[in-house]
N, C-alpha and C positions, 0 to 999 in steps of 0.2 A: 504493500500500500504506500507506505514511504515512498519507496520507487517511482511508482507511478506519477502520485504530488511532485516530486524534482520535477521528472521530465513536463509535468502538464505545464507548470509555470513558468519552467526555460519557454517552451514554445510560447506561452501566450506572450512572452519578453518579446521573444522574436518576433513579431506579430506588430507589437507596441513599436519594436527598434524600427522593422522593415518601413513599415505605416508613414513612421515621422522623418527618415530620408525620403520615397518618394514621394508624400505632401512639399520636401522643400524646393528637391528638385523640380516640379512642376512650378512653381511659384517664380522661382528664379529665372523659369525659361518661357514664363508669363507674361503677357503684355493688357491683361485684363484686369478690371476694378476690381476691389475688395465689397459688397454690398455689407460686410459688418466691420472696415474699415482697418482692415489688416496690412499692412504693407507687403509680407510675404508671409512664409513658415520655415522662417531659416532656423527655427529651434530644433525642428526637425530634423537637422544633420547632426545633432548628438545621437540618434538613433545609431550610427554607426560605431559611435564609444561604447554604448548599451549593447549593441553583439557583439561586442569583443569582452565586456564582460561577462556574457553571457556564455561565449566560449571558450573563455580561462574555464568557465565552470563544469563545460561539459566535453572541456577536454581531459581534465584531471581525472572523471568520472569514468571517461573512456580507456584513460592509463590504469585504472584502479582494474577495468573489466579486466583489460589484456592482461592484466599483472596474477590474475587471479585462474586466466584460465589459459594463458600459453606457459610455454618455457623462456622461446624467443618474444618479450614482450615488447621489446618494441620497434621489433618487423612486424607485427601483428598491428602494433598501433598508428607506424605510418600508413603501411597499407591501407586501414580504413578510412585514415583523412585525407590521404593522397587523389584515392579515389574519388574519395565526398566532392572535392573541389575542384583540382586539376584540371578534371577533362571536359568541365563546363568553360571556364577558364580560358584555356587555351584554346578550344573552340570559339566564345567569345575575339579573342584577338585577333587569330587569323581572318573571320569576317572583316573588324576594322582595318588591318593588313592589307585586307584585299581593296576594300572596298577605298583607300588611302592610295591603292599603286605599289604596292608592293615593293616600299620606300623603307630603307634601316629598318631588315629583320631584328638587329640586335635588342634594339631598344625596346620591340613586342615580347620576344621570346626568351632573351637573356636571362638565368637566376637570378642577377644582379638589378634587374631591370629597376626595382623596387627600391633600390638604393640610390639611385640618383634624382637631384630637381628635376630632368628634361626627358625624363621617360619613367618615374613613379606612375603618372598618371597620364600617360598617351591611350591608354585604351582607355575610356570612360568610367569614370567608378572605380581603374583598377589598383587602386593606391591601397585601398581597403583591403584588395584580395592578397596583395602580394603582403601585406603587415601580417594577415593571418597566416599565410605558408609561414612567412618567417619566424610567429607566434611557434607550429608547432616545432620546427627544426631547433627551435632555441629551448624548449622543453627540457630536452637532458639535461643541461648545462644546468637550467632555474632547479633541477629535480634533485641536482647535486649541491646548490649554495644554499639551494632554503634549510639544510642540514642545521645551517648553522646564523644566528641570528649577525651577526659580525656580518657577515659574507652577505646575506640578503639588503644590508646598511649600506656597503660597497657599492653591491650591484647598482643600487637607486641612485647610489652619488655619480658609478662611474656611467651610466645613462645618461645622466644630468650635465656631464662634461661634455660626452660625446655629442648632446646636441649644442652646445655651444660653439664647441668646436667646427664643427659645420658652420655654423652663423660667423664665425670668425674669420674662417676660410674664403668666404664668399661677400664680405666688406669691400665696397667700392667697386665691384664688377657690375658689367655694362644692364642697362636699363630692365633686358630680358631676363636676364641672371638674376638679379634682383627680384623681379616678379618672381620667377619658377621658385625660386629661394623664400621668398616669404611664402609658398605654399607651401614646401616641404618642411619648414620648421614647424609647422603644424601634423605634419601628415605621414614625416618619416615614422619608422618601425621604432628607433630609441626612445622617440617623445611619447608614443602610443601604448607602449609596453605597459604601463601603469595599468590601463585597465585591463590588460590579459593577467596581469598580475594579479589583483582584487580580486578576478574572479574565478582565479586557482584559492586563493586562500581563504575567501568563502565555500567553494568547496570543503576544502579540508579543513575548516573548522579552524584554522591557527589564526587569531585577530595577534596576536603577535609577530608574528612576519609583516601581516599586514602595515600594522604601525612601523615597522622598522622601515621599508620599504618607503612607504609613506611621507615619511619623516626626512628620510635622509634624500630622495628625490626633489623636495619641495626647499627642501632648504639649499642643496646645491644647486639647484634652477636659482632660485629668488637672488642668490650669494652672488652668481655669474651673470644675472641680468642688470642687477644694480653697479656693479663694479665694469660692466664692459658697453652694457647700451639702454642705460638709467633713461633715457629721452622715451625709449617703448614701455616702459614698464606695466602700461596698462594697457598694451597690446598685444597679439602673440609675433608679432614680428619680431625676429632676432631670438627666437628663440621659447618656445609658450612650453616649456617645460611645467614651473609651478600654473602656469592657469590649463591646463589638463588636470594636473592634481585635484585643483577646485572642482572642474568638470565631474570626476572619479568621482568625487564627494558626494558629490548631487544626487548622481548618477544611481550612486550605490545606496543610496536613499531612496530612491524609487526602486530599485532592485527589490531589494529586503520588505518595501510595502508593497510590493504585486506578491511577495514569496509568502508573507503573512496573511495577507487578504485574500490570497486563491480561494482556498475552500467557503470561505464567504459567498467568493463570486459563484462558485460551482451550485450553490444553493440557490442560489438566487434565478441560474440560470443554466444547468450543466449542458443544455444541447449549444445554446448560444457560444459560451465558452469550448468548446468541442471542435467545434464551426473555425474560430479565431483560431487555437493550437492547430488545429489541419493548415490553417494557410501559412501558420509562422512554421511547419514543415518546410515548407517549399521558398524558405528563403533565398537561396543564394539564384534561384531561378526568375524569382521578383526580380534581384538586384541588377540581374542582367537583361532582363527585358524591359523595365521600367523606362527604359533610354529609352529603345523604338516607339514604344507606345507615347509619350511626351514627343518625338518626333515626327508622330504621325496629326497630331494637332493642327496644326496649322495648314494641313491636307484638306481637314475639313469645309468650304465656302457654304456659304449662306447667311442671312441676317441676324435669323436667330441664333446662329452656333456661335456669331461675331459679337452677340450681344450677352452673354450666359458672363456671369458673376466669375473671377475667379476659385470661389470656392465650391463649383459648381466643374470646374475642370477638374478640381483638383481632385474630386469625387469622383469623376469618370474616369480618369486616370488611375484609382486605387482602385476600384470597380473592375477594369478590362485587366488590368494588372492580375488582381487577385486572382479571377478567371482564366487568363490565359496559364498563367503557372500552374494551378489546376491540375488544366488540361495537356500540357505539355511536360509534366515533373516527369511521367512513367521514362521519356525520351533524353532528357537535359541529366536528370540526376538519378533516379531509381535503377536504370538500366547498369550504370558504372558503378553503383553499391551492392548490385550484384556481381557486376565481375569481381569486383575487390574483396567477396564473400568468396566467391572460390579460390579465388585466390588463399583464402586465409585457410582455407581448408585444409592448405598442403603447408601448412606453417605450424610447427610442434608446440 
């Protein structure tokens, strides 16, 4: 029963996270009025901090299965998330690839891709995907410092340099540099780490890593923000290591009240709630189609479609969204969780 409450309320997370990135996206890519006087829904791009904490959590869950029922635990463990992601992923890119001219494979396909300003995010959305590959490869390393409270204090601090350091590196370079660079000081894997972090250590129940982690993250963010480029301080430019910690904070505040509140809401409504965990299934399927469907918009002519509220798009767009993933998960994702089931088959 426990069991079940975990996964019901990750899903409904994901649900909540998916929801409030494509509400912003459409907004952003809106040119129509607010009728209750919204300027957009850009809160809705924390949605994407929310699945990452929600996948510190049910990745540690999935390290505890494989640990419990391979020998080789964790060939058993990449294989499943290998599969889960990848091959939506990189089908994803090759379309943009193609559909771009078949211009700098590297920047599409490279491991590394995800580590730099000028191809983190060349495929659409894929800043996100390549932090969580990175999320689970960096797994051993966090499986082996969180041993020890010292080493999980480091870890935070020495994230905390390593995005500085980047921002350091990239002082006074030209106009474009600059832009790419203020987006990656938000978006790279060092700065983001925090919530994959929180939400391995809500998993495992240790609020003390958490605090160590916490702690020593925001204070060496906030130490190297004032000392090197004190003019941003209440910006994430140069560097938003401690404002992600605040974010984390928030974040995990809502977390912990959807985890409390579940079975409330199941009462209140268990098919309703049923309905929302199915579609936060088929997240990473949303993520990528989400783009076409907001692209398909402006396809539409007529007076009326030119007249409709933006919060009225914004609903059609999570509407066909939700729908089409639906309808397309058995193809994008179910079919590659099966192979990577046989896969595991042959794994001791």
């Amino acid at each position: 029963m426990a069991k079940n409450k975990r996964l019901g309320y990750l899903d409904l997370l994901r649900f909540i996270a998916i929801s409030g990135v494509i509400a912003a996206h459409t907004s952003l890519a809106s040119h129509r009025e607010s009728i209750l006087g919204l300027q957009d829904f850009t809160l809705g791009r924390f949605g994407v901090q929310l699945f990452f904490l929600v996948s510190g959590t049910t990745v540690w869950i999935s390290l505890k299965s494989c640990q419990k029922n391979f020998s080789k635990s964790w060939l058993a463990f990449f294989t499943k998330r290998m599969f889960r992601i990848v091959p939506l992923f990189f089908f994803f890119s090759l379309c943009i690839y193609a559909f771009r001219g078949f211009i700098d494979p590297g920047r599409y396909f490279s491991p590394l891709a995800g580590l730099f300003p000028d191809s983190i995010n060349i495929v659409p959305g894929g800043w996100s995907i390549w932090n969580e590959i990175y999320f689970y490869f960096s797994l051993p390393v966090y499986v082996i410092m969180r041993r020890n409270r010292a080493h999980v204090a480091f870890l935070g601090a020495l994230l905390a340099t390593v995005t500085y350091c980047i921002a350091i590196s990239h002082t006074g370079s030209s106009a474009l540099v600059q832009t790419q660079q203020s987006d990656f000081d938000y978006l790279n894997v060092f700065s983001q780490f925090i919530f994959f972090q929180i939400g391995i250590e809500i998993a495992a129940r240790n609020k003390t890593n958490l605090i160590y982690f916490f702690c020593a993250f925001t204070g060496a963010s906030l130490t190297f923000k004032v000392f090197f480029f004190r003019d941003f301080l209440l910006t994430p430019d140069f560097g938003s290591g401690y404002i992600n910690a605040g974010i984390a904070l928030i974040l995990t505040g809502a977390y912990l009240m959807v985890a409390k509140a579940y079975d409330d809401l199941c009462r209140w409504n268990k098919s309703v709630i049923a309905y929302l965990e199915r579609i936060g299934r088929s997240t990473y399927t949303m993520y990528v189609i989400h783009f076409g469907v907001i692209s398909f918009i402006p396809l539409l002519n007529g007076q009326l479609v030119d007249q409709i509220p933006l919060e009225l798009e914004v609903a059609f767009v999570l509407i066909c969204t939700y729908y089409l993933s639906i309808l397309i998960q058995p193809i994008t994702e179910s079919v590659w969780v099966s192979v990577g089931n046989k896969f595991l088959q042959r794994v001791p």
